[in-house]
N, C-alpha and C positions, 0 to 999 in steps of 0.2 A: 310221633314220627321217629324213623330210626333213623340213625348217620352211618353210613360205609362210606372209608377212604374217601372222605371230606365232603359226599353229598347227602345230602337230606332226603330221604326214602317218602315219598307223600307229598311234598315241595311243589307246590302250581310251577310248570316248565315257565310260565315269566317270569316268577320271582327267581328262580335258578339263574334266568338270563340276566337280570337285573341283578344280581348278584356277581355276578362273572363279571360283567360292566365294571363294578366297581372295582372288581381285586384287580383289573387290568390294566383301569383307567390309577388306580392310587401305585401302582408299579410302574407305570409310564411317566408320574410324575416324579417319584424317588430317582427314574432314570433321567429326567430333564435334569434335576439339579445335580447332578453326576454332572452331567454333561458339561453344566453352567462351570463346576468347582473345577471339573479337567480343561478350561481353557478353548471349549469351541463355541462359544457364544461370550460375547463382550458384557460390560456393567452395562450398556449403550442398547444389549437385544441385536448386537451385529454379528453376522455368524463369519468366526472366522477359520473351520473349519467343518466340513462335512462327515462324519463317523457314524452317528448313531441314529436309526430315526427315530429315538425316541427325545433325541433335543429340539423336533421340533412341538413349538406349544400352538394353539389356534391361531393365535396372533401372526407368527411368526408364519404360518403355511400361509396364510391372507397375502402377505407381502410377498414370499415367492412364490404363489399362483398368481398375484397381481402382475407381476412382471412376467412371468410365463405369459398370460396374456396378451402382453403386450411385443415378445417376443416372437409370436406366434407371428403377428402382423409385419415383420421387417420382411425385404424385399429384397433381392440386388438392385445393388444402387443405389439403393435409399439411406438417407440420414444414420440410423438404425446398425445398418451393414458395415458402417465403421467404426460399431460402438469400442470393440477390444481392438480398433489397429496398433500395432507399437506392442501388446502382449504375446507374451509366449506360454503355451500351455504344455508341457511335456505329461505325455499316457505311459506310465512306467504297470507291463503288465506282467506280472510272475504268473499266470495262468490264460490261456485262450478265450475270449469270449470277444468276435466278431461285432456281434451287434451291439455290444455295449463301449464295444472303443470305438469303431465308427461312429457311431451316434453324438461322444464325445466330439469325436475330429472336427465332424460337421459341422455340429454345433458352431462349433471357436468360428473355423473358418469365416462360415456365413456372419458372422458377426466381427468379420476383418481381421481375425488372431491367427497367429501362426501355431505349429505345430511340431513338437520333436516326439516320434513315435517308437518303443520296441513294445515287440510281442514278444512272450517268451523270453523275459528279462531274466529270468533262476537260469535259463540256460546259455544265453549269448548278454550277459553281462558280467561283470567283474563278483556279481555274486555265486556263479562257475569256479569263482579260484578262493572263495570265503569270506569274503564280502558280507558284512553285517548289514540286514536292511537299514538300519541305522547312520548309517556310513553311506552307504547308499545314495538316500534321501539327501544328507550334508551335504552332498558332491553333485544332485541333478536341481537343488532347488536354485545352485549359482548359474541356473541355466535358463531358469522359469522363472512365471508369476504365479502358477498355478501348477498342482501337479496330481494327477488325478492315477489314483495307486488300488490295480487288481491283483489279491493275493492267495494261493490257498490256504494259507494261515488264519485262521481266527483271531482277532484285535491286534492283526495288522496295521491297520487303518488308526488304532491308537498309538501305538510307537512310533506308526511315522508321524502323527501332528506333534505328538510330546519331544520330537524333535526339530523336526519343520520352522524355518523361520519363515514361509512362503504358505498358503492355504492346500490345503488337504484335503480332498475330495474320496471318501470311500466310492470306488464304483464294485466291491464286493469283495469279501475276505472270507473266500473258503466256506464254512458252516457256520463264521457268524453273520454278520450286515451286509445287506444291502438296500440302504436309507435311500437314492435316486431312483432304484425300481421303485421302492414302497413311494416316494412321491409323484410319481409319473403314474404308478397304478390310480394313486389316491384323486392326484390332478383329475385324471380322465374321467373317474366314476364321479365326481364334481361337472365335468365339463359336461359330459354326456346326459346327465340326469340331471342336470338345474342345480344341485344340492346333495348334499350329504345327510343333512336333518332329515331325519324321520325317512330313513331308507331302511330296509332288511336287506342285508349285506352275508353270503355265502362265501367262504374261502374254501374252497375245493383243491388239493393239494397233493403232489408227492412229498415228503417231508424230507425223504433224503437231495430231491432236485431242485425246489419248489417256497428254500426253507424264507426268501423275502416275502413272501405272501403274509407270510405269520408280522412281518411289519409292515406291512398294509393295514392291521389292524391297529397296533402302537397309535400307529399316524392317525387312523382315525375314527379313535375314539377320541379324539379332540371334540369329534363332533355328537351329534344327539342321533346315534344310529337307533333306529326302530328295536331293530332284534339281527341277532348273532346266529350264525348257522359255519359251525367250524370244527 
């Protein structure tokens, strides 16, 4: 067999797949304990920040698809709908993306939280006049319990939890993460087909538009996917 630029020329396409599986899944895991060591998951398994999806392990997506499910079922009016009353959630967003802060807002709301909103924070915020995200963050977390931060910066969403005294929610930073698509995608190809085991799973992608899709896979090769087409 010959090797070019790392693949094996003659190689049965499963074992290549099976192969890939692994350098993915043992890079997903080096990135959990990153994850553990920079302070977004507890000794306890409690996430106390949102960054990266590759901090979530199987276990950990079990409990928040558990509760997704369950969240699924609240009502107005119901018990459920006053879960975060008395919380403030502030959407601090340096980049535009509609569907992703709404979906936030709503969120809270239906679940009885309040909301401080800007769009467009790099331009009508104090970061206009140079303003360190950093500084930032220090001065909207006295506001919040929760602060859910879109940036186009890449590891974004890391300097503000390494700051943050309040939880951190990446909802997307630029060309790196987006860990809440990747588990809404992953939730659904779960909800919608039973399972995740023993699925063949396609990621069809623009790379420069499209880049969370690629952690849709992070997230789940937690599980026993069939085969990989990507």
């Amino acid at each position: 067999m010959l090797k070019t630029q790392g693949t094996t020329l003659g190689q049965p396409k499963a074992a290549l797949s099976a192969a890939r599986r692994v350098r993915v899944k043992a890079m997903g895991r080096r990135l959990q304990t990153r994850a553990s060591a920079n302070g977004y998951i507890n000794e306890q398994g409690q996430l106390l920040h949102v960054v990266e999806a590759q901090q979530f392990d199987r276990a950990t997506l079990s409990k928040v698809f558990e509760v997704t499910r369950e969240m699924e079922a609240v009502r107005p009016g119901s018990e459920g709908s006053k879960l975060l009353d008395g919380r403030l959630m502030s959407t601090l967003f340096y980049e535009p993306s509609t569907r992703t802060r709404l979906s936030f807002e709503s969120a809270m709301q239906k679940l009885g939280g309040a909301v401080l909103s800007t769009e467009s924070a790099g331009e009508y915020s104090s970061a206009a006049k140079g303003e360190s995200l950093e500084d930032t963050i220090r001065t909207v977390e006295g506001y919040s319990d929760v602060v859910v931060l879109r940036h186009f910066f890449s590891g974004s969403a890391a300097k503000a939890a390494a700051v943050a005294g309040c939880p951190i929610i990446n909802a997307g930073d630029g060309p790196g993460q987006h860990p809440t698509q990747a588990l809404l995608d992953t939730y659904t190809i779960q909800r919608e087909l039973g399972s995740i085991d023993g699925k063949r799973i396609a990621l069809v992608f623009d790379t420069a538009t499209m880049l969370s899709l690629c952690f849709v896979g992070f997230v789940a090769m937690e599980y026993s996917v069939l085969h990989w087409s990507g």
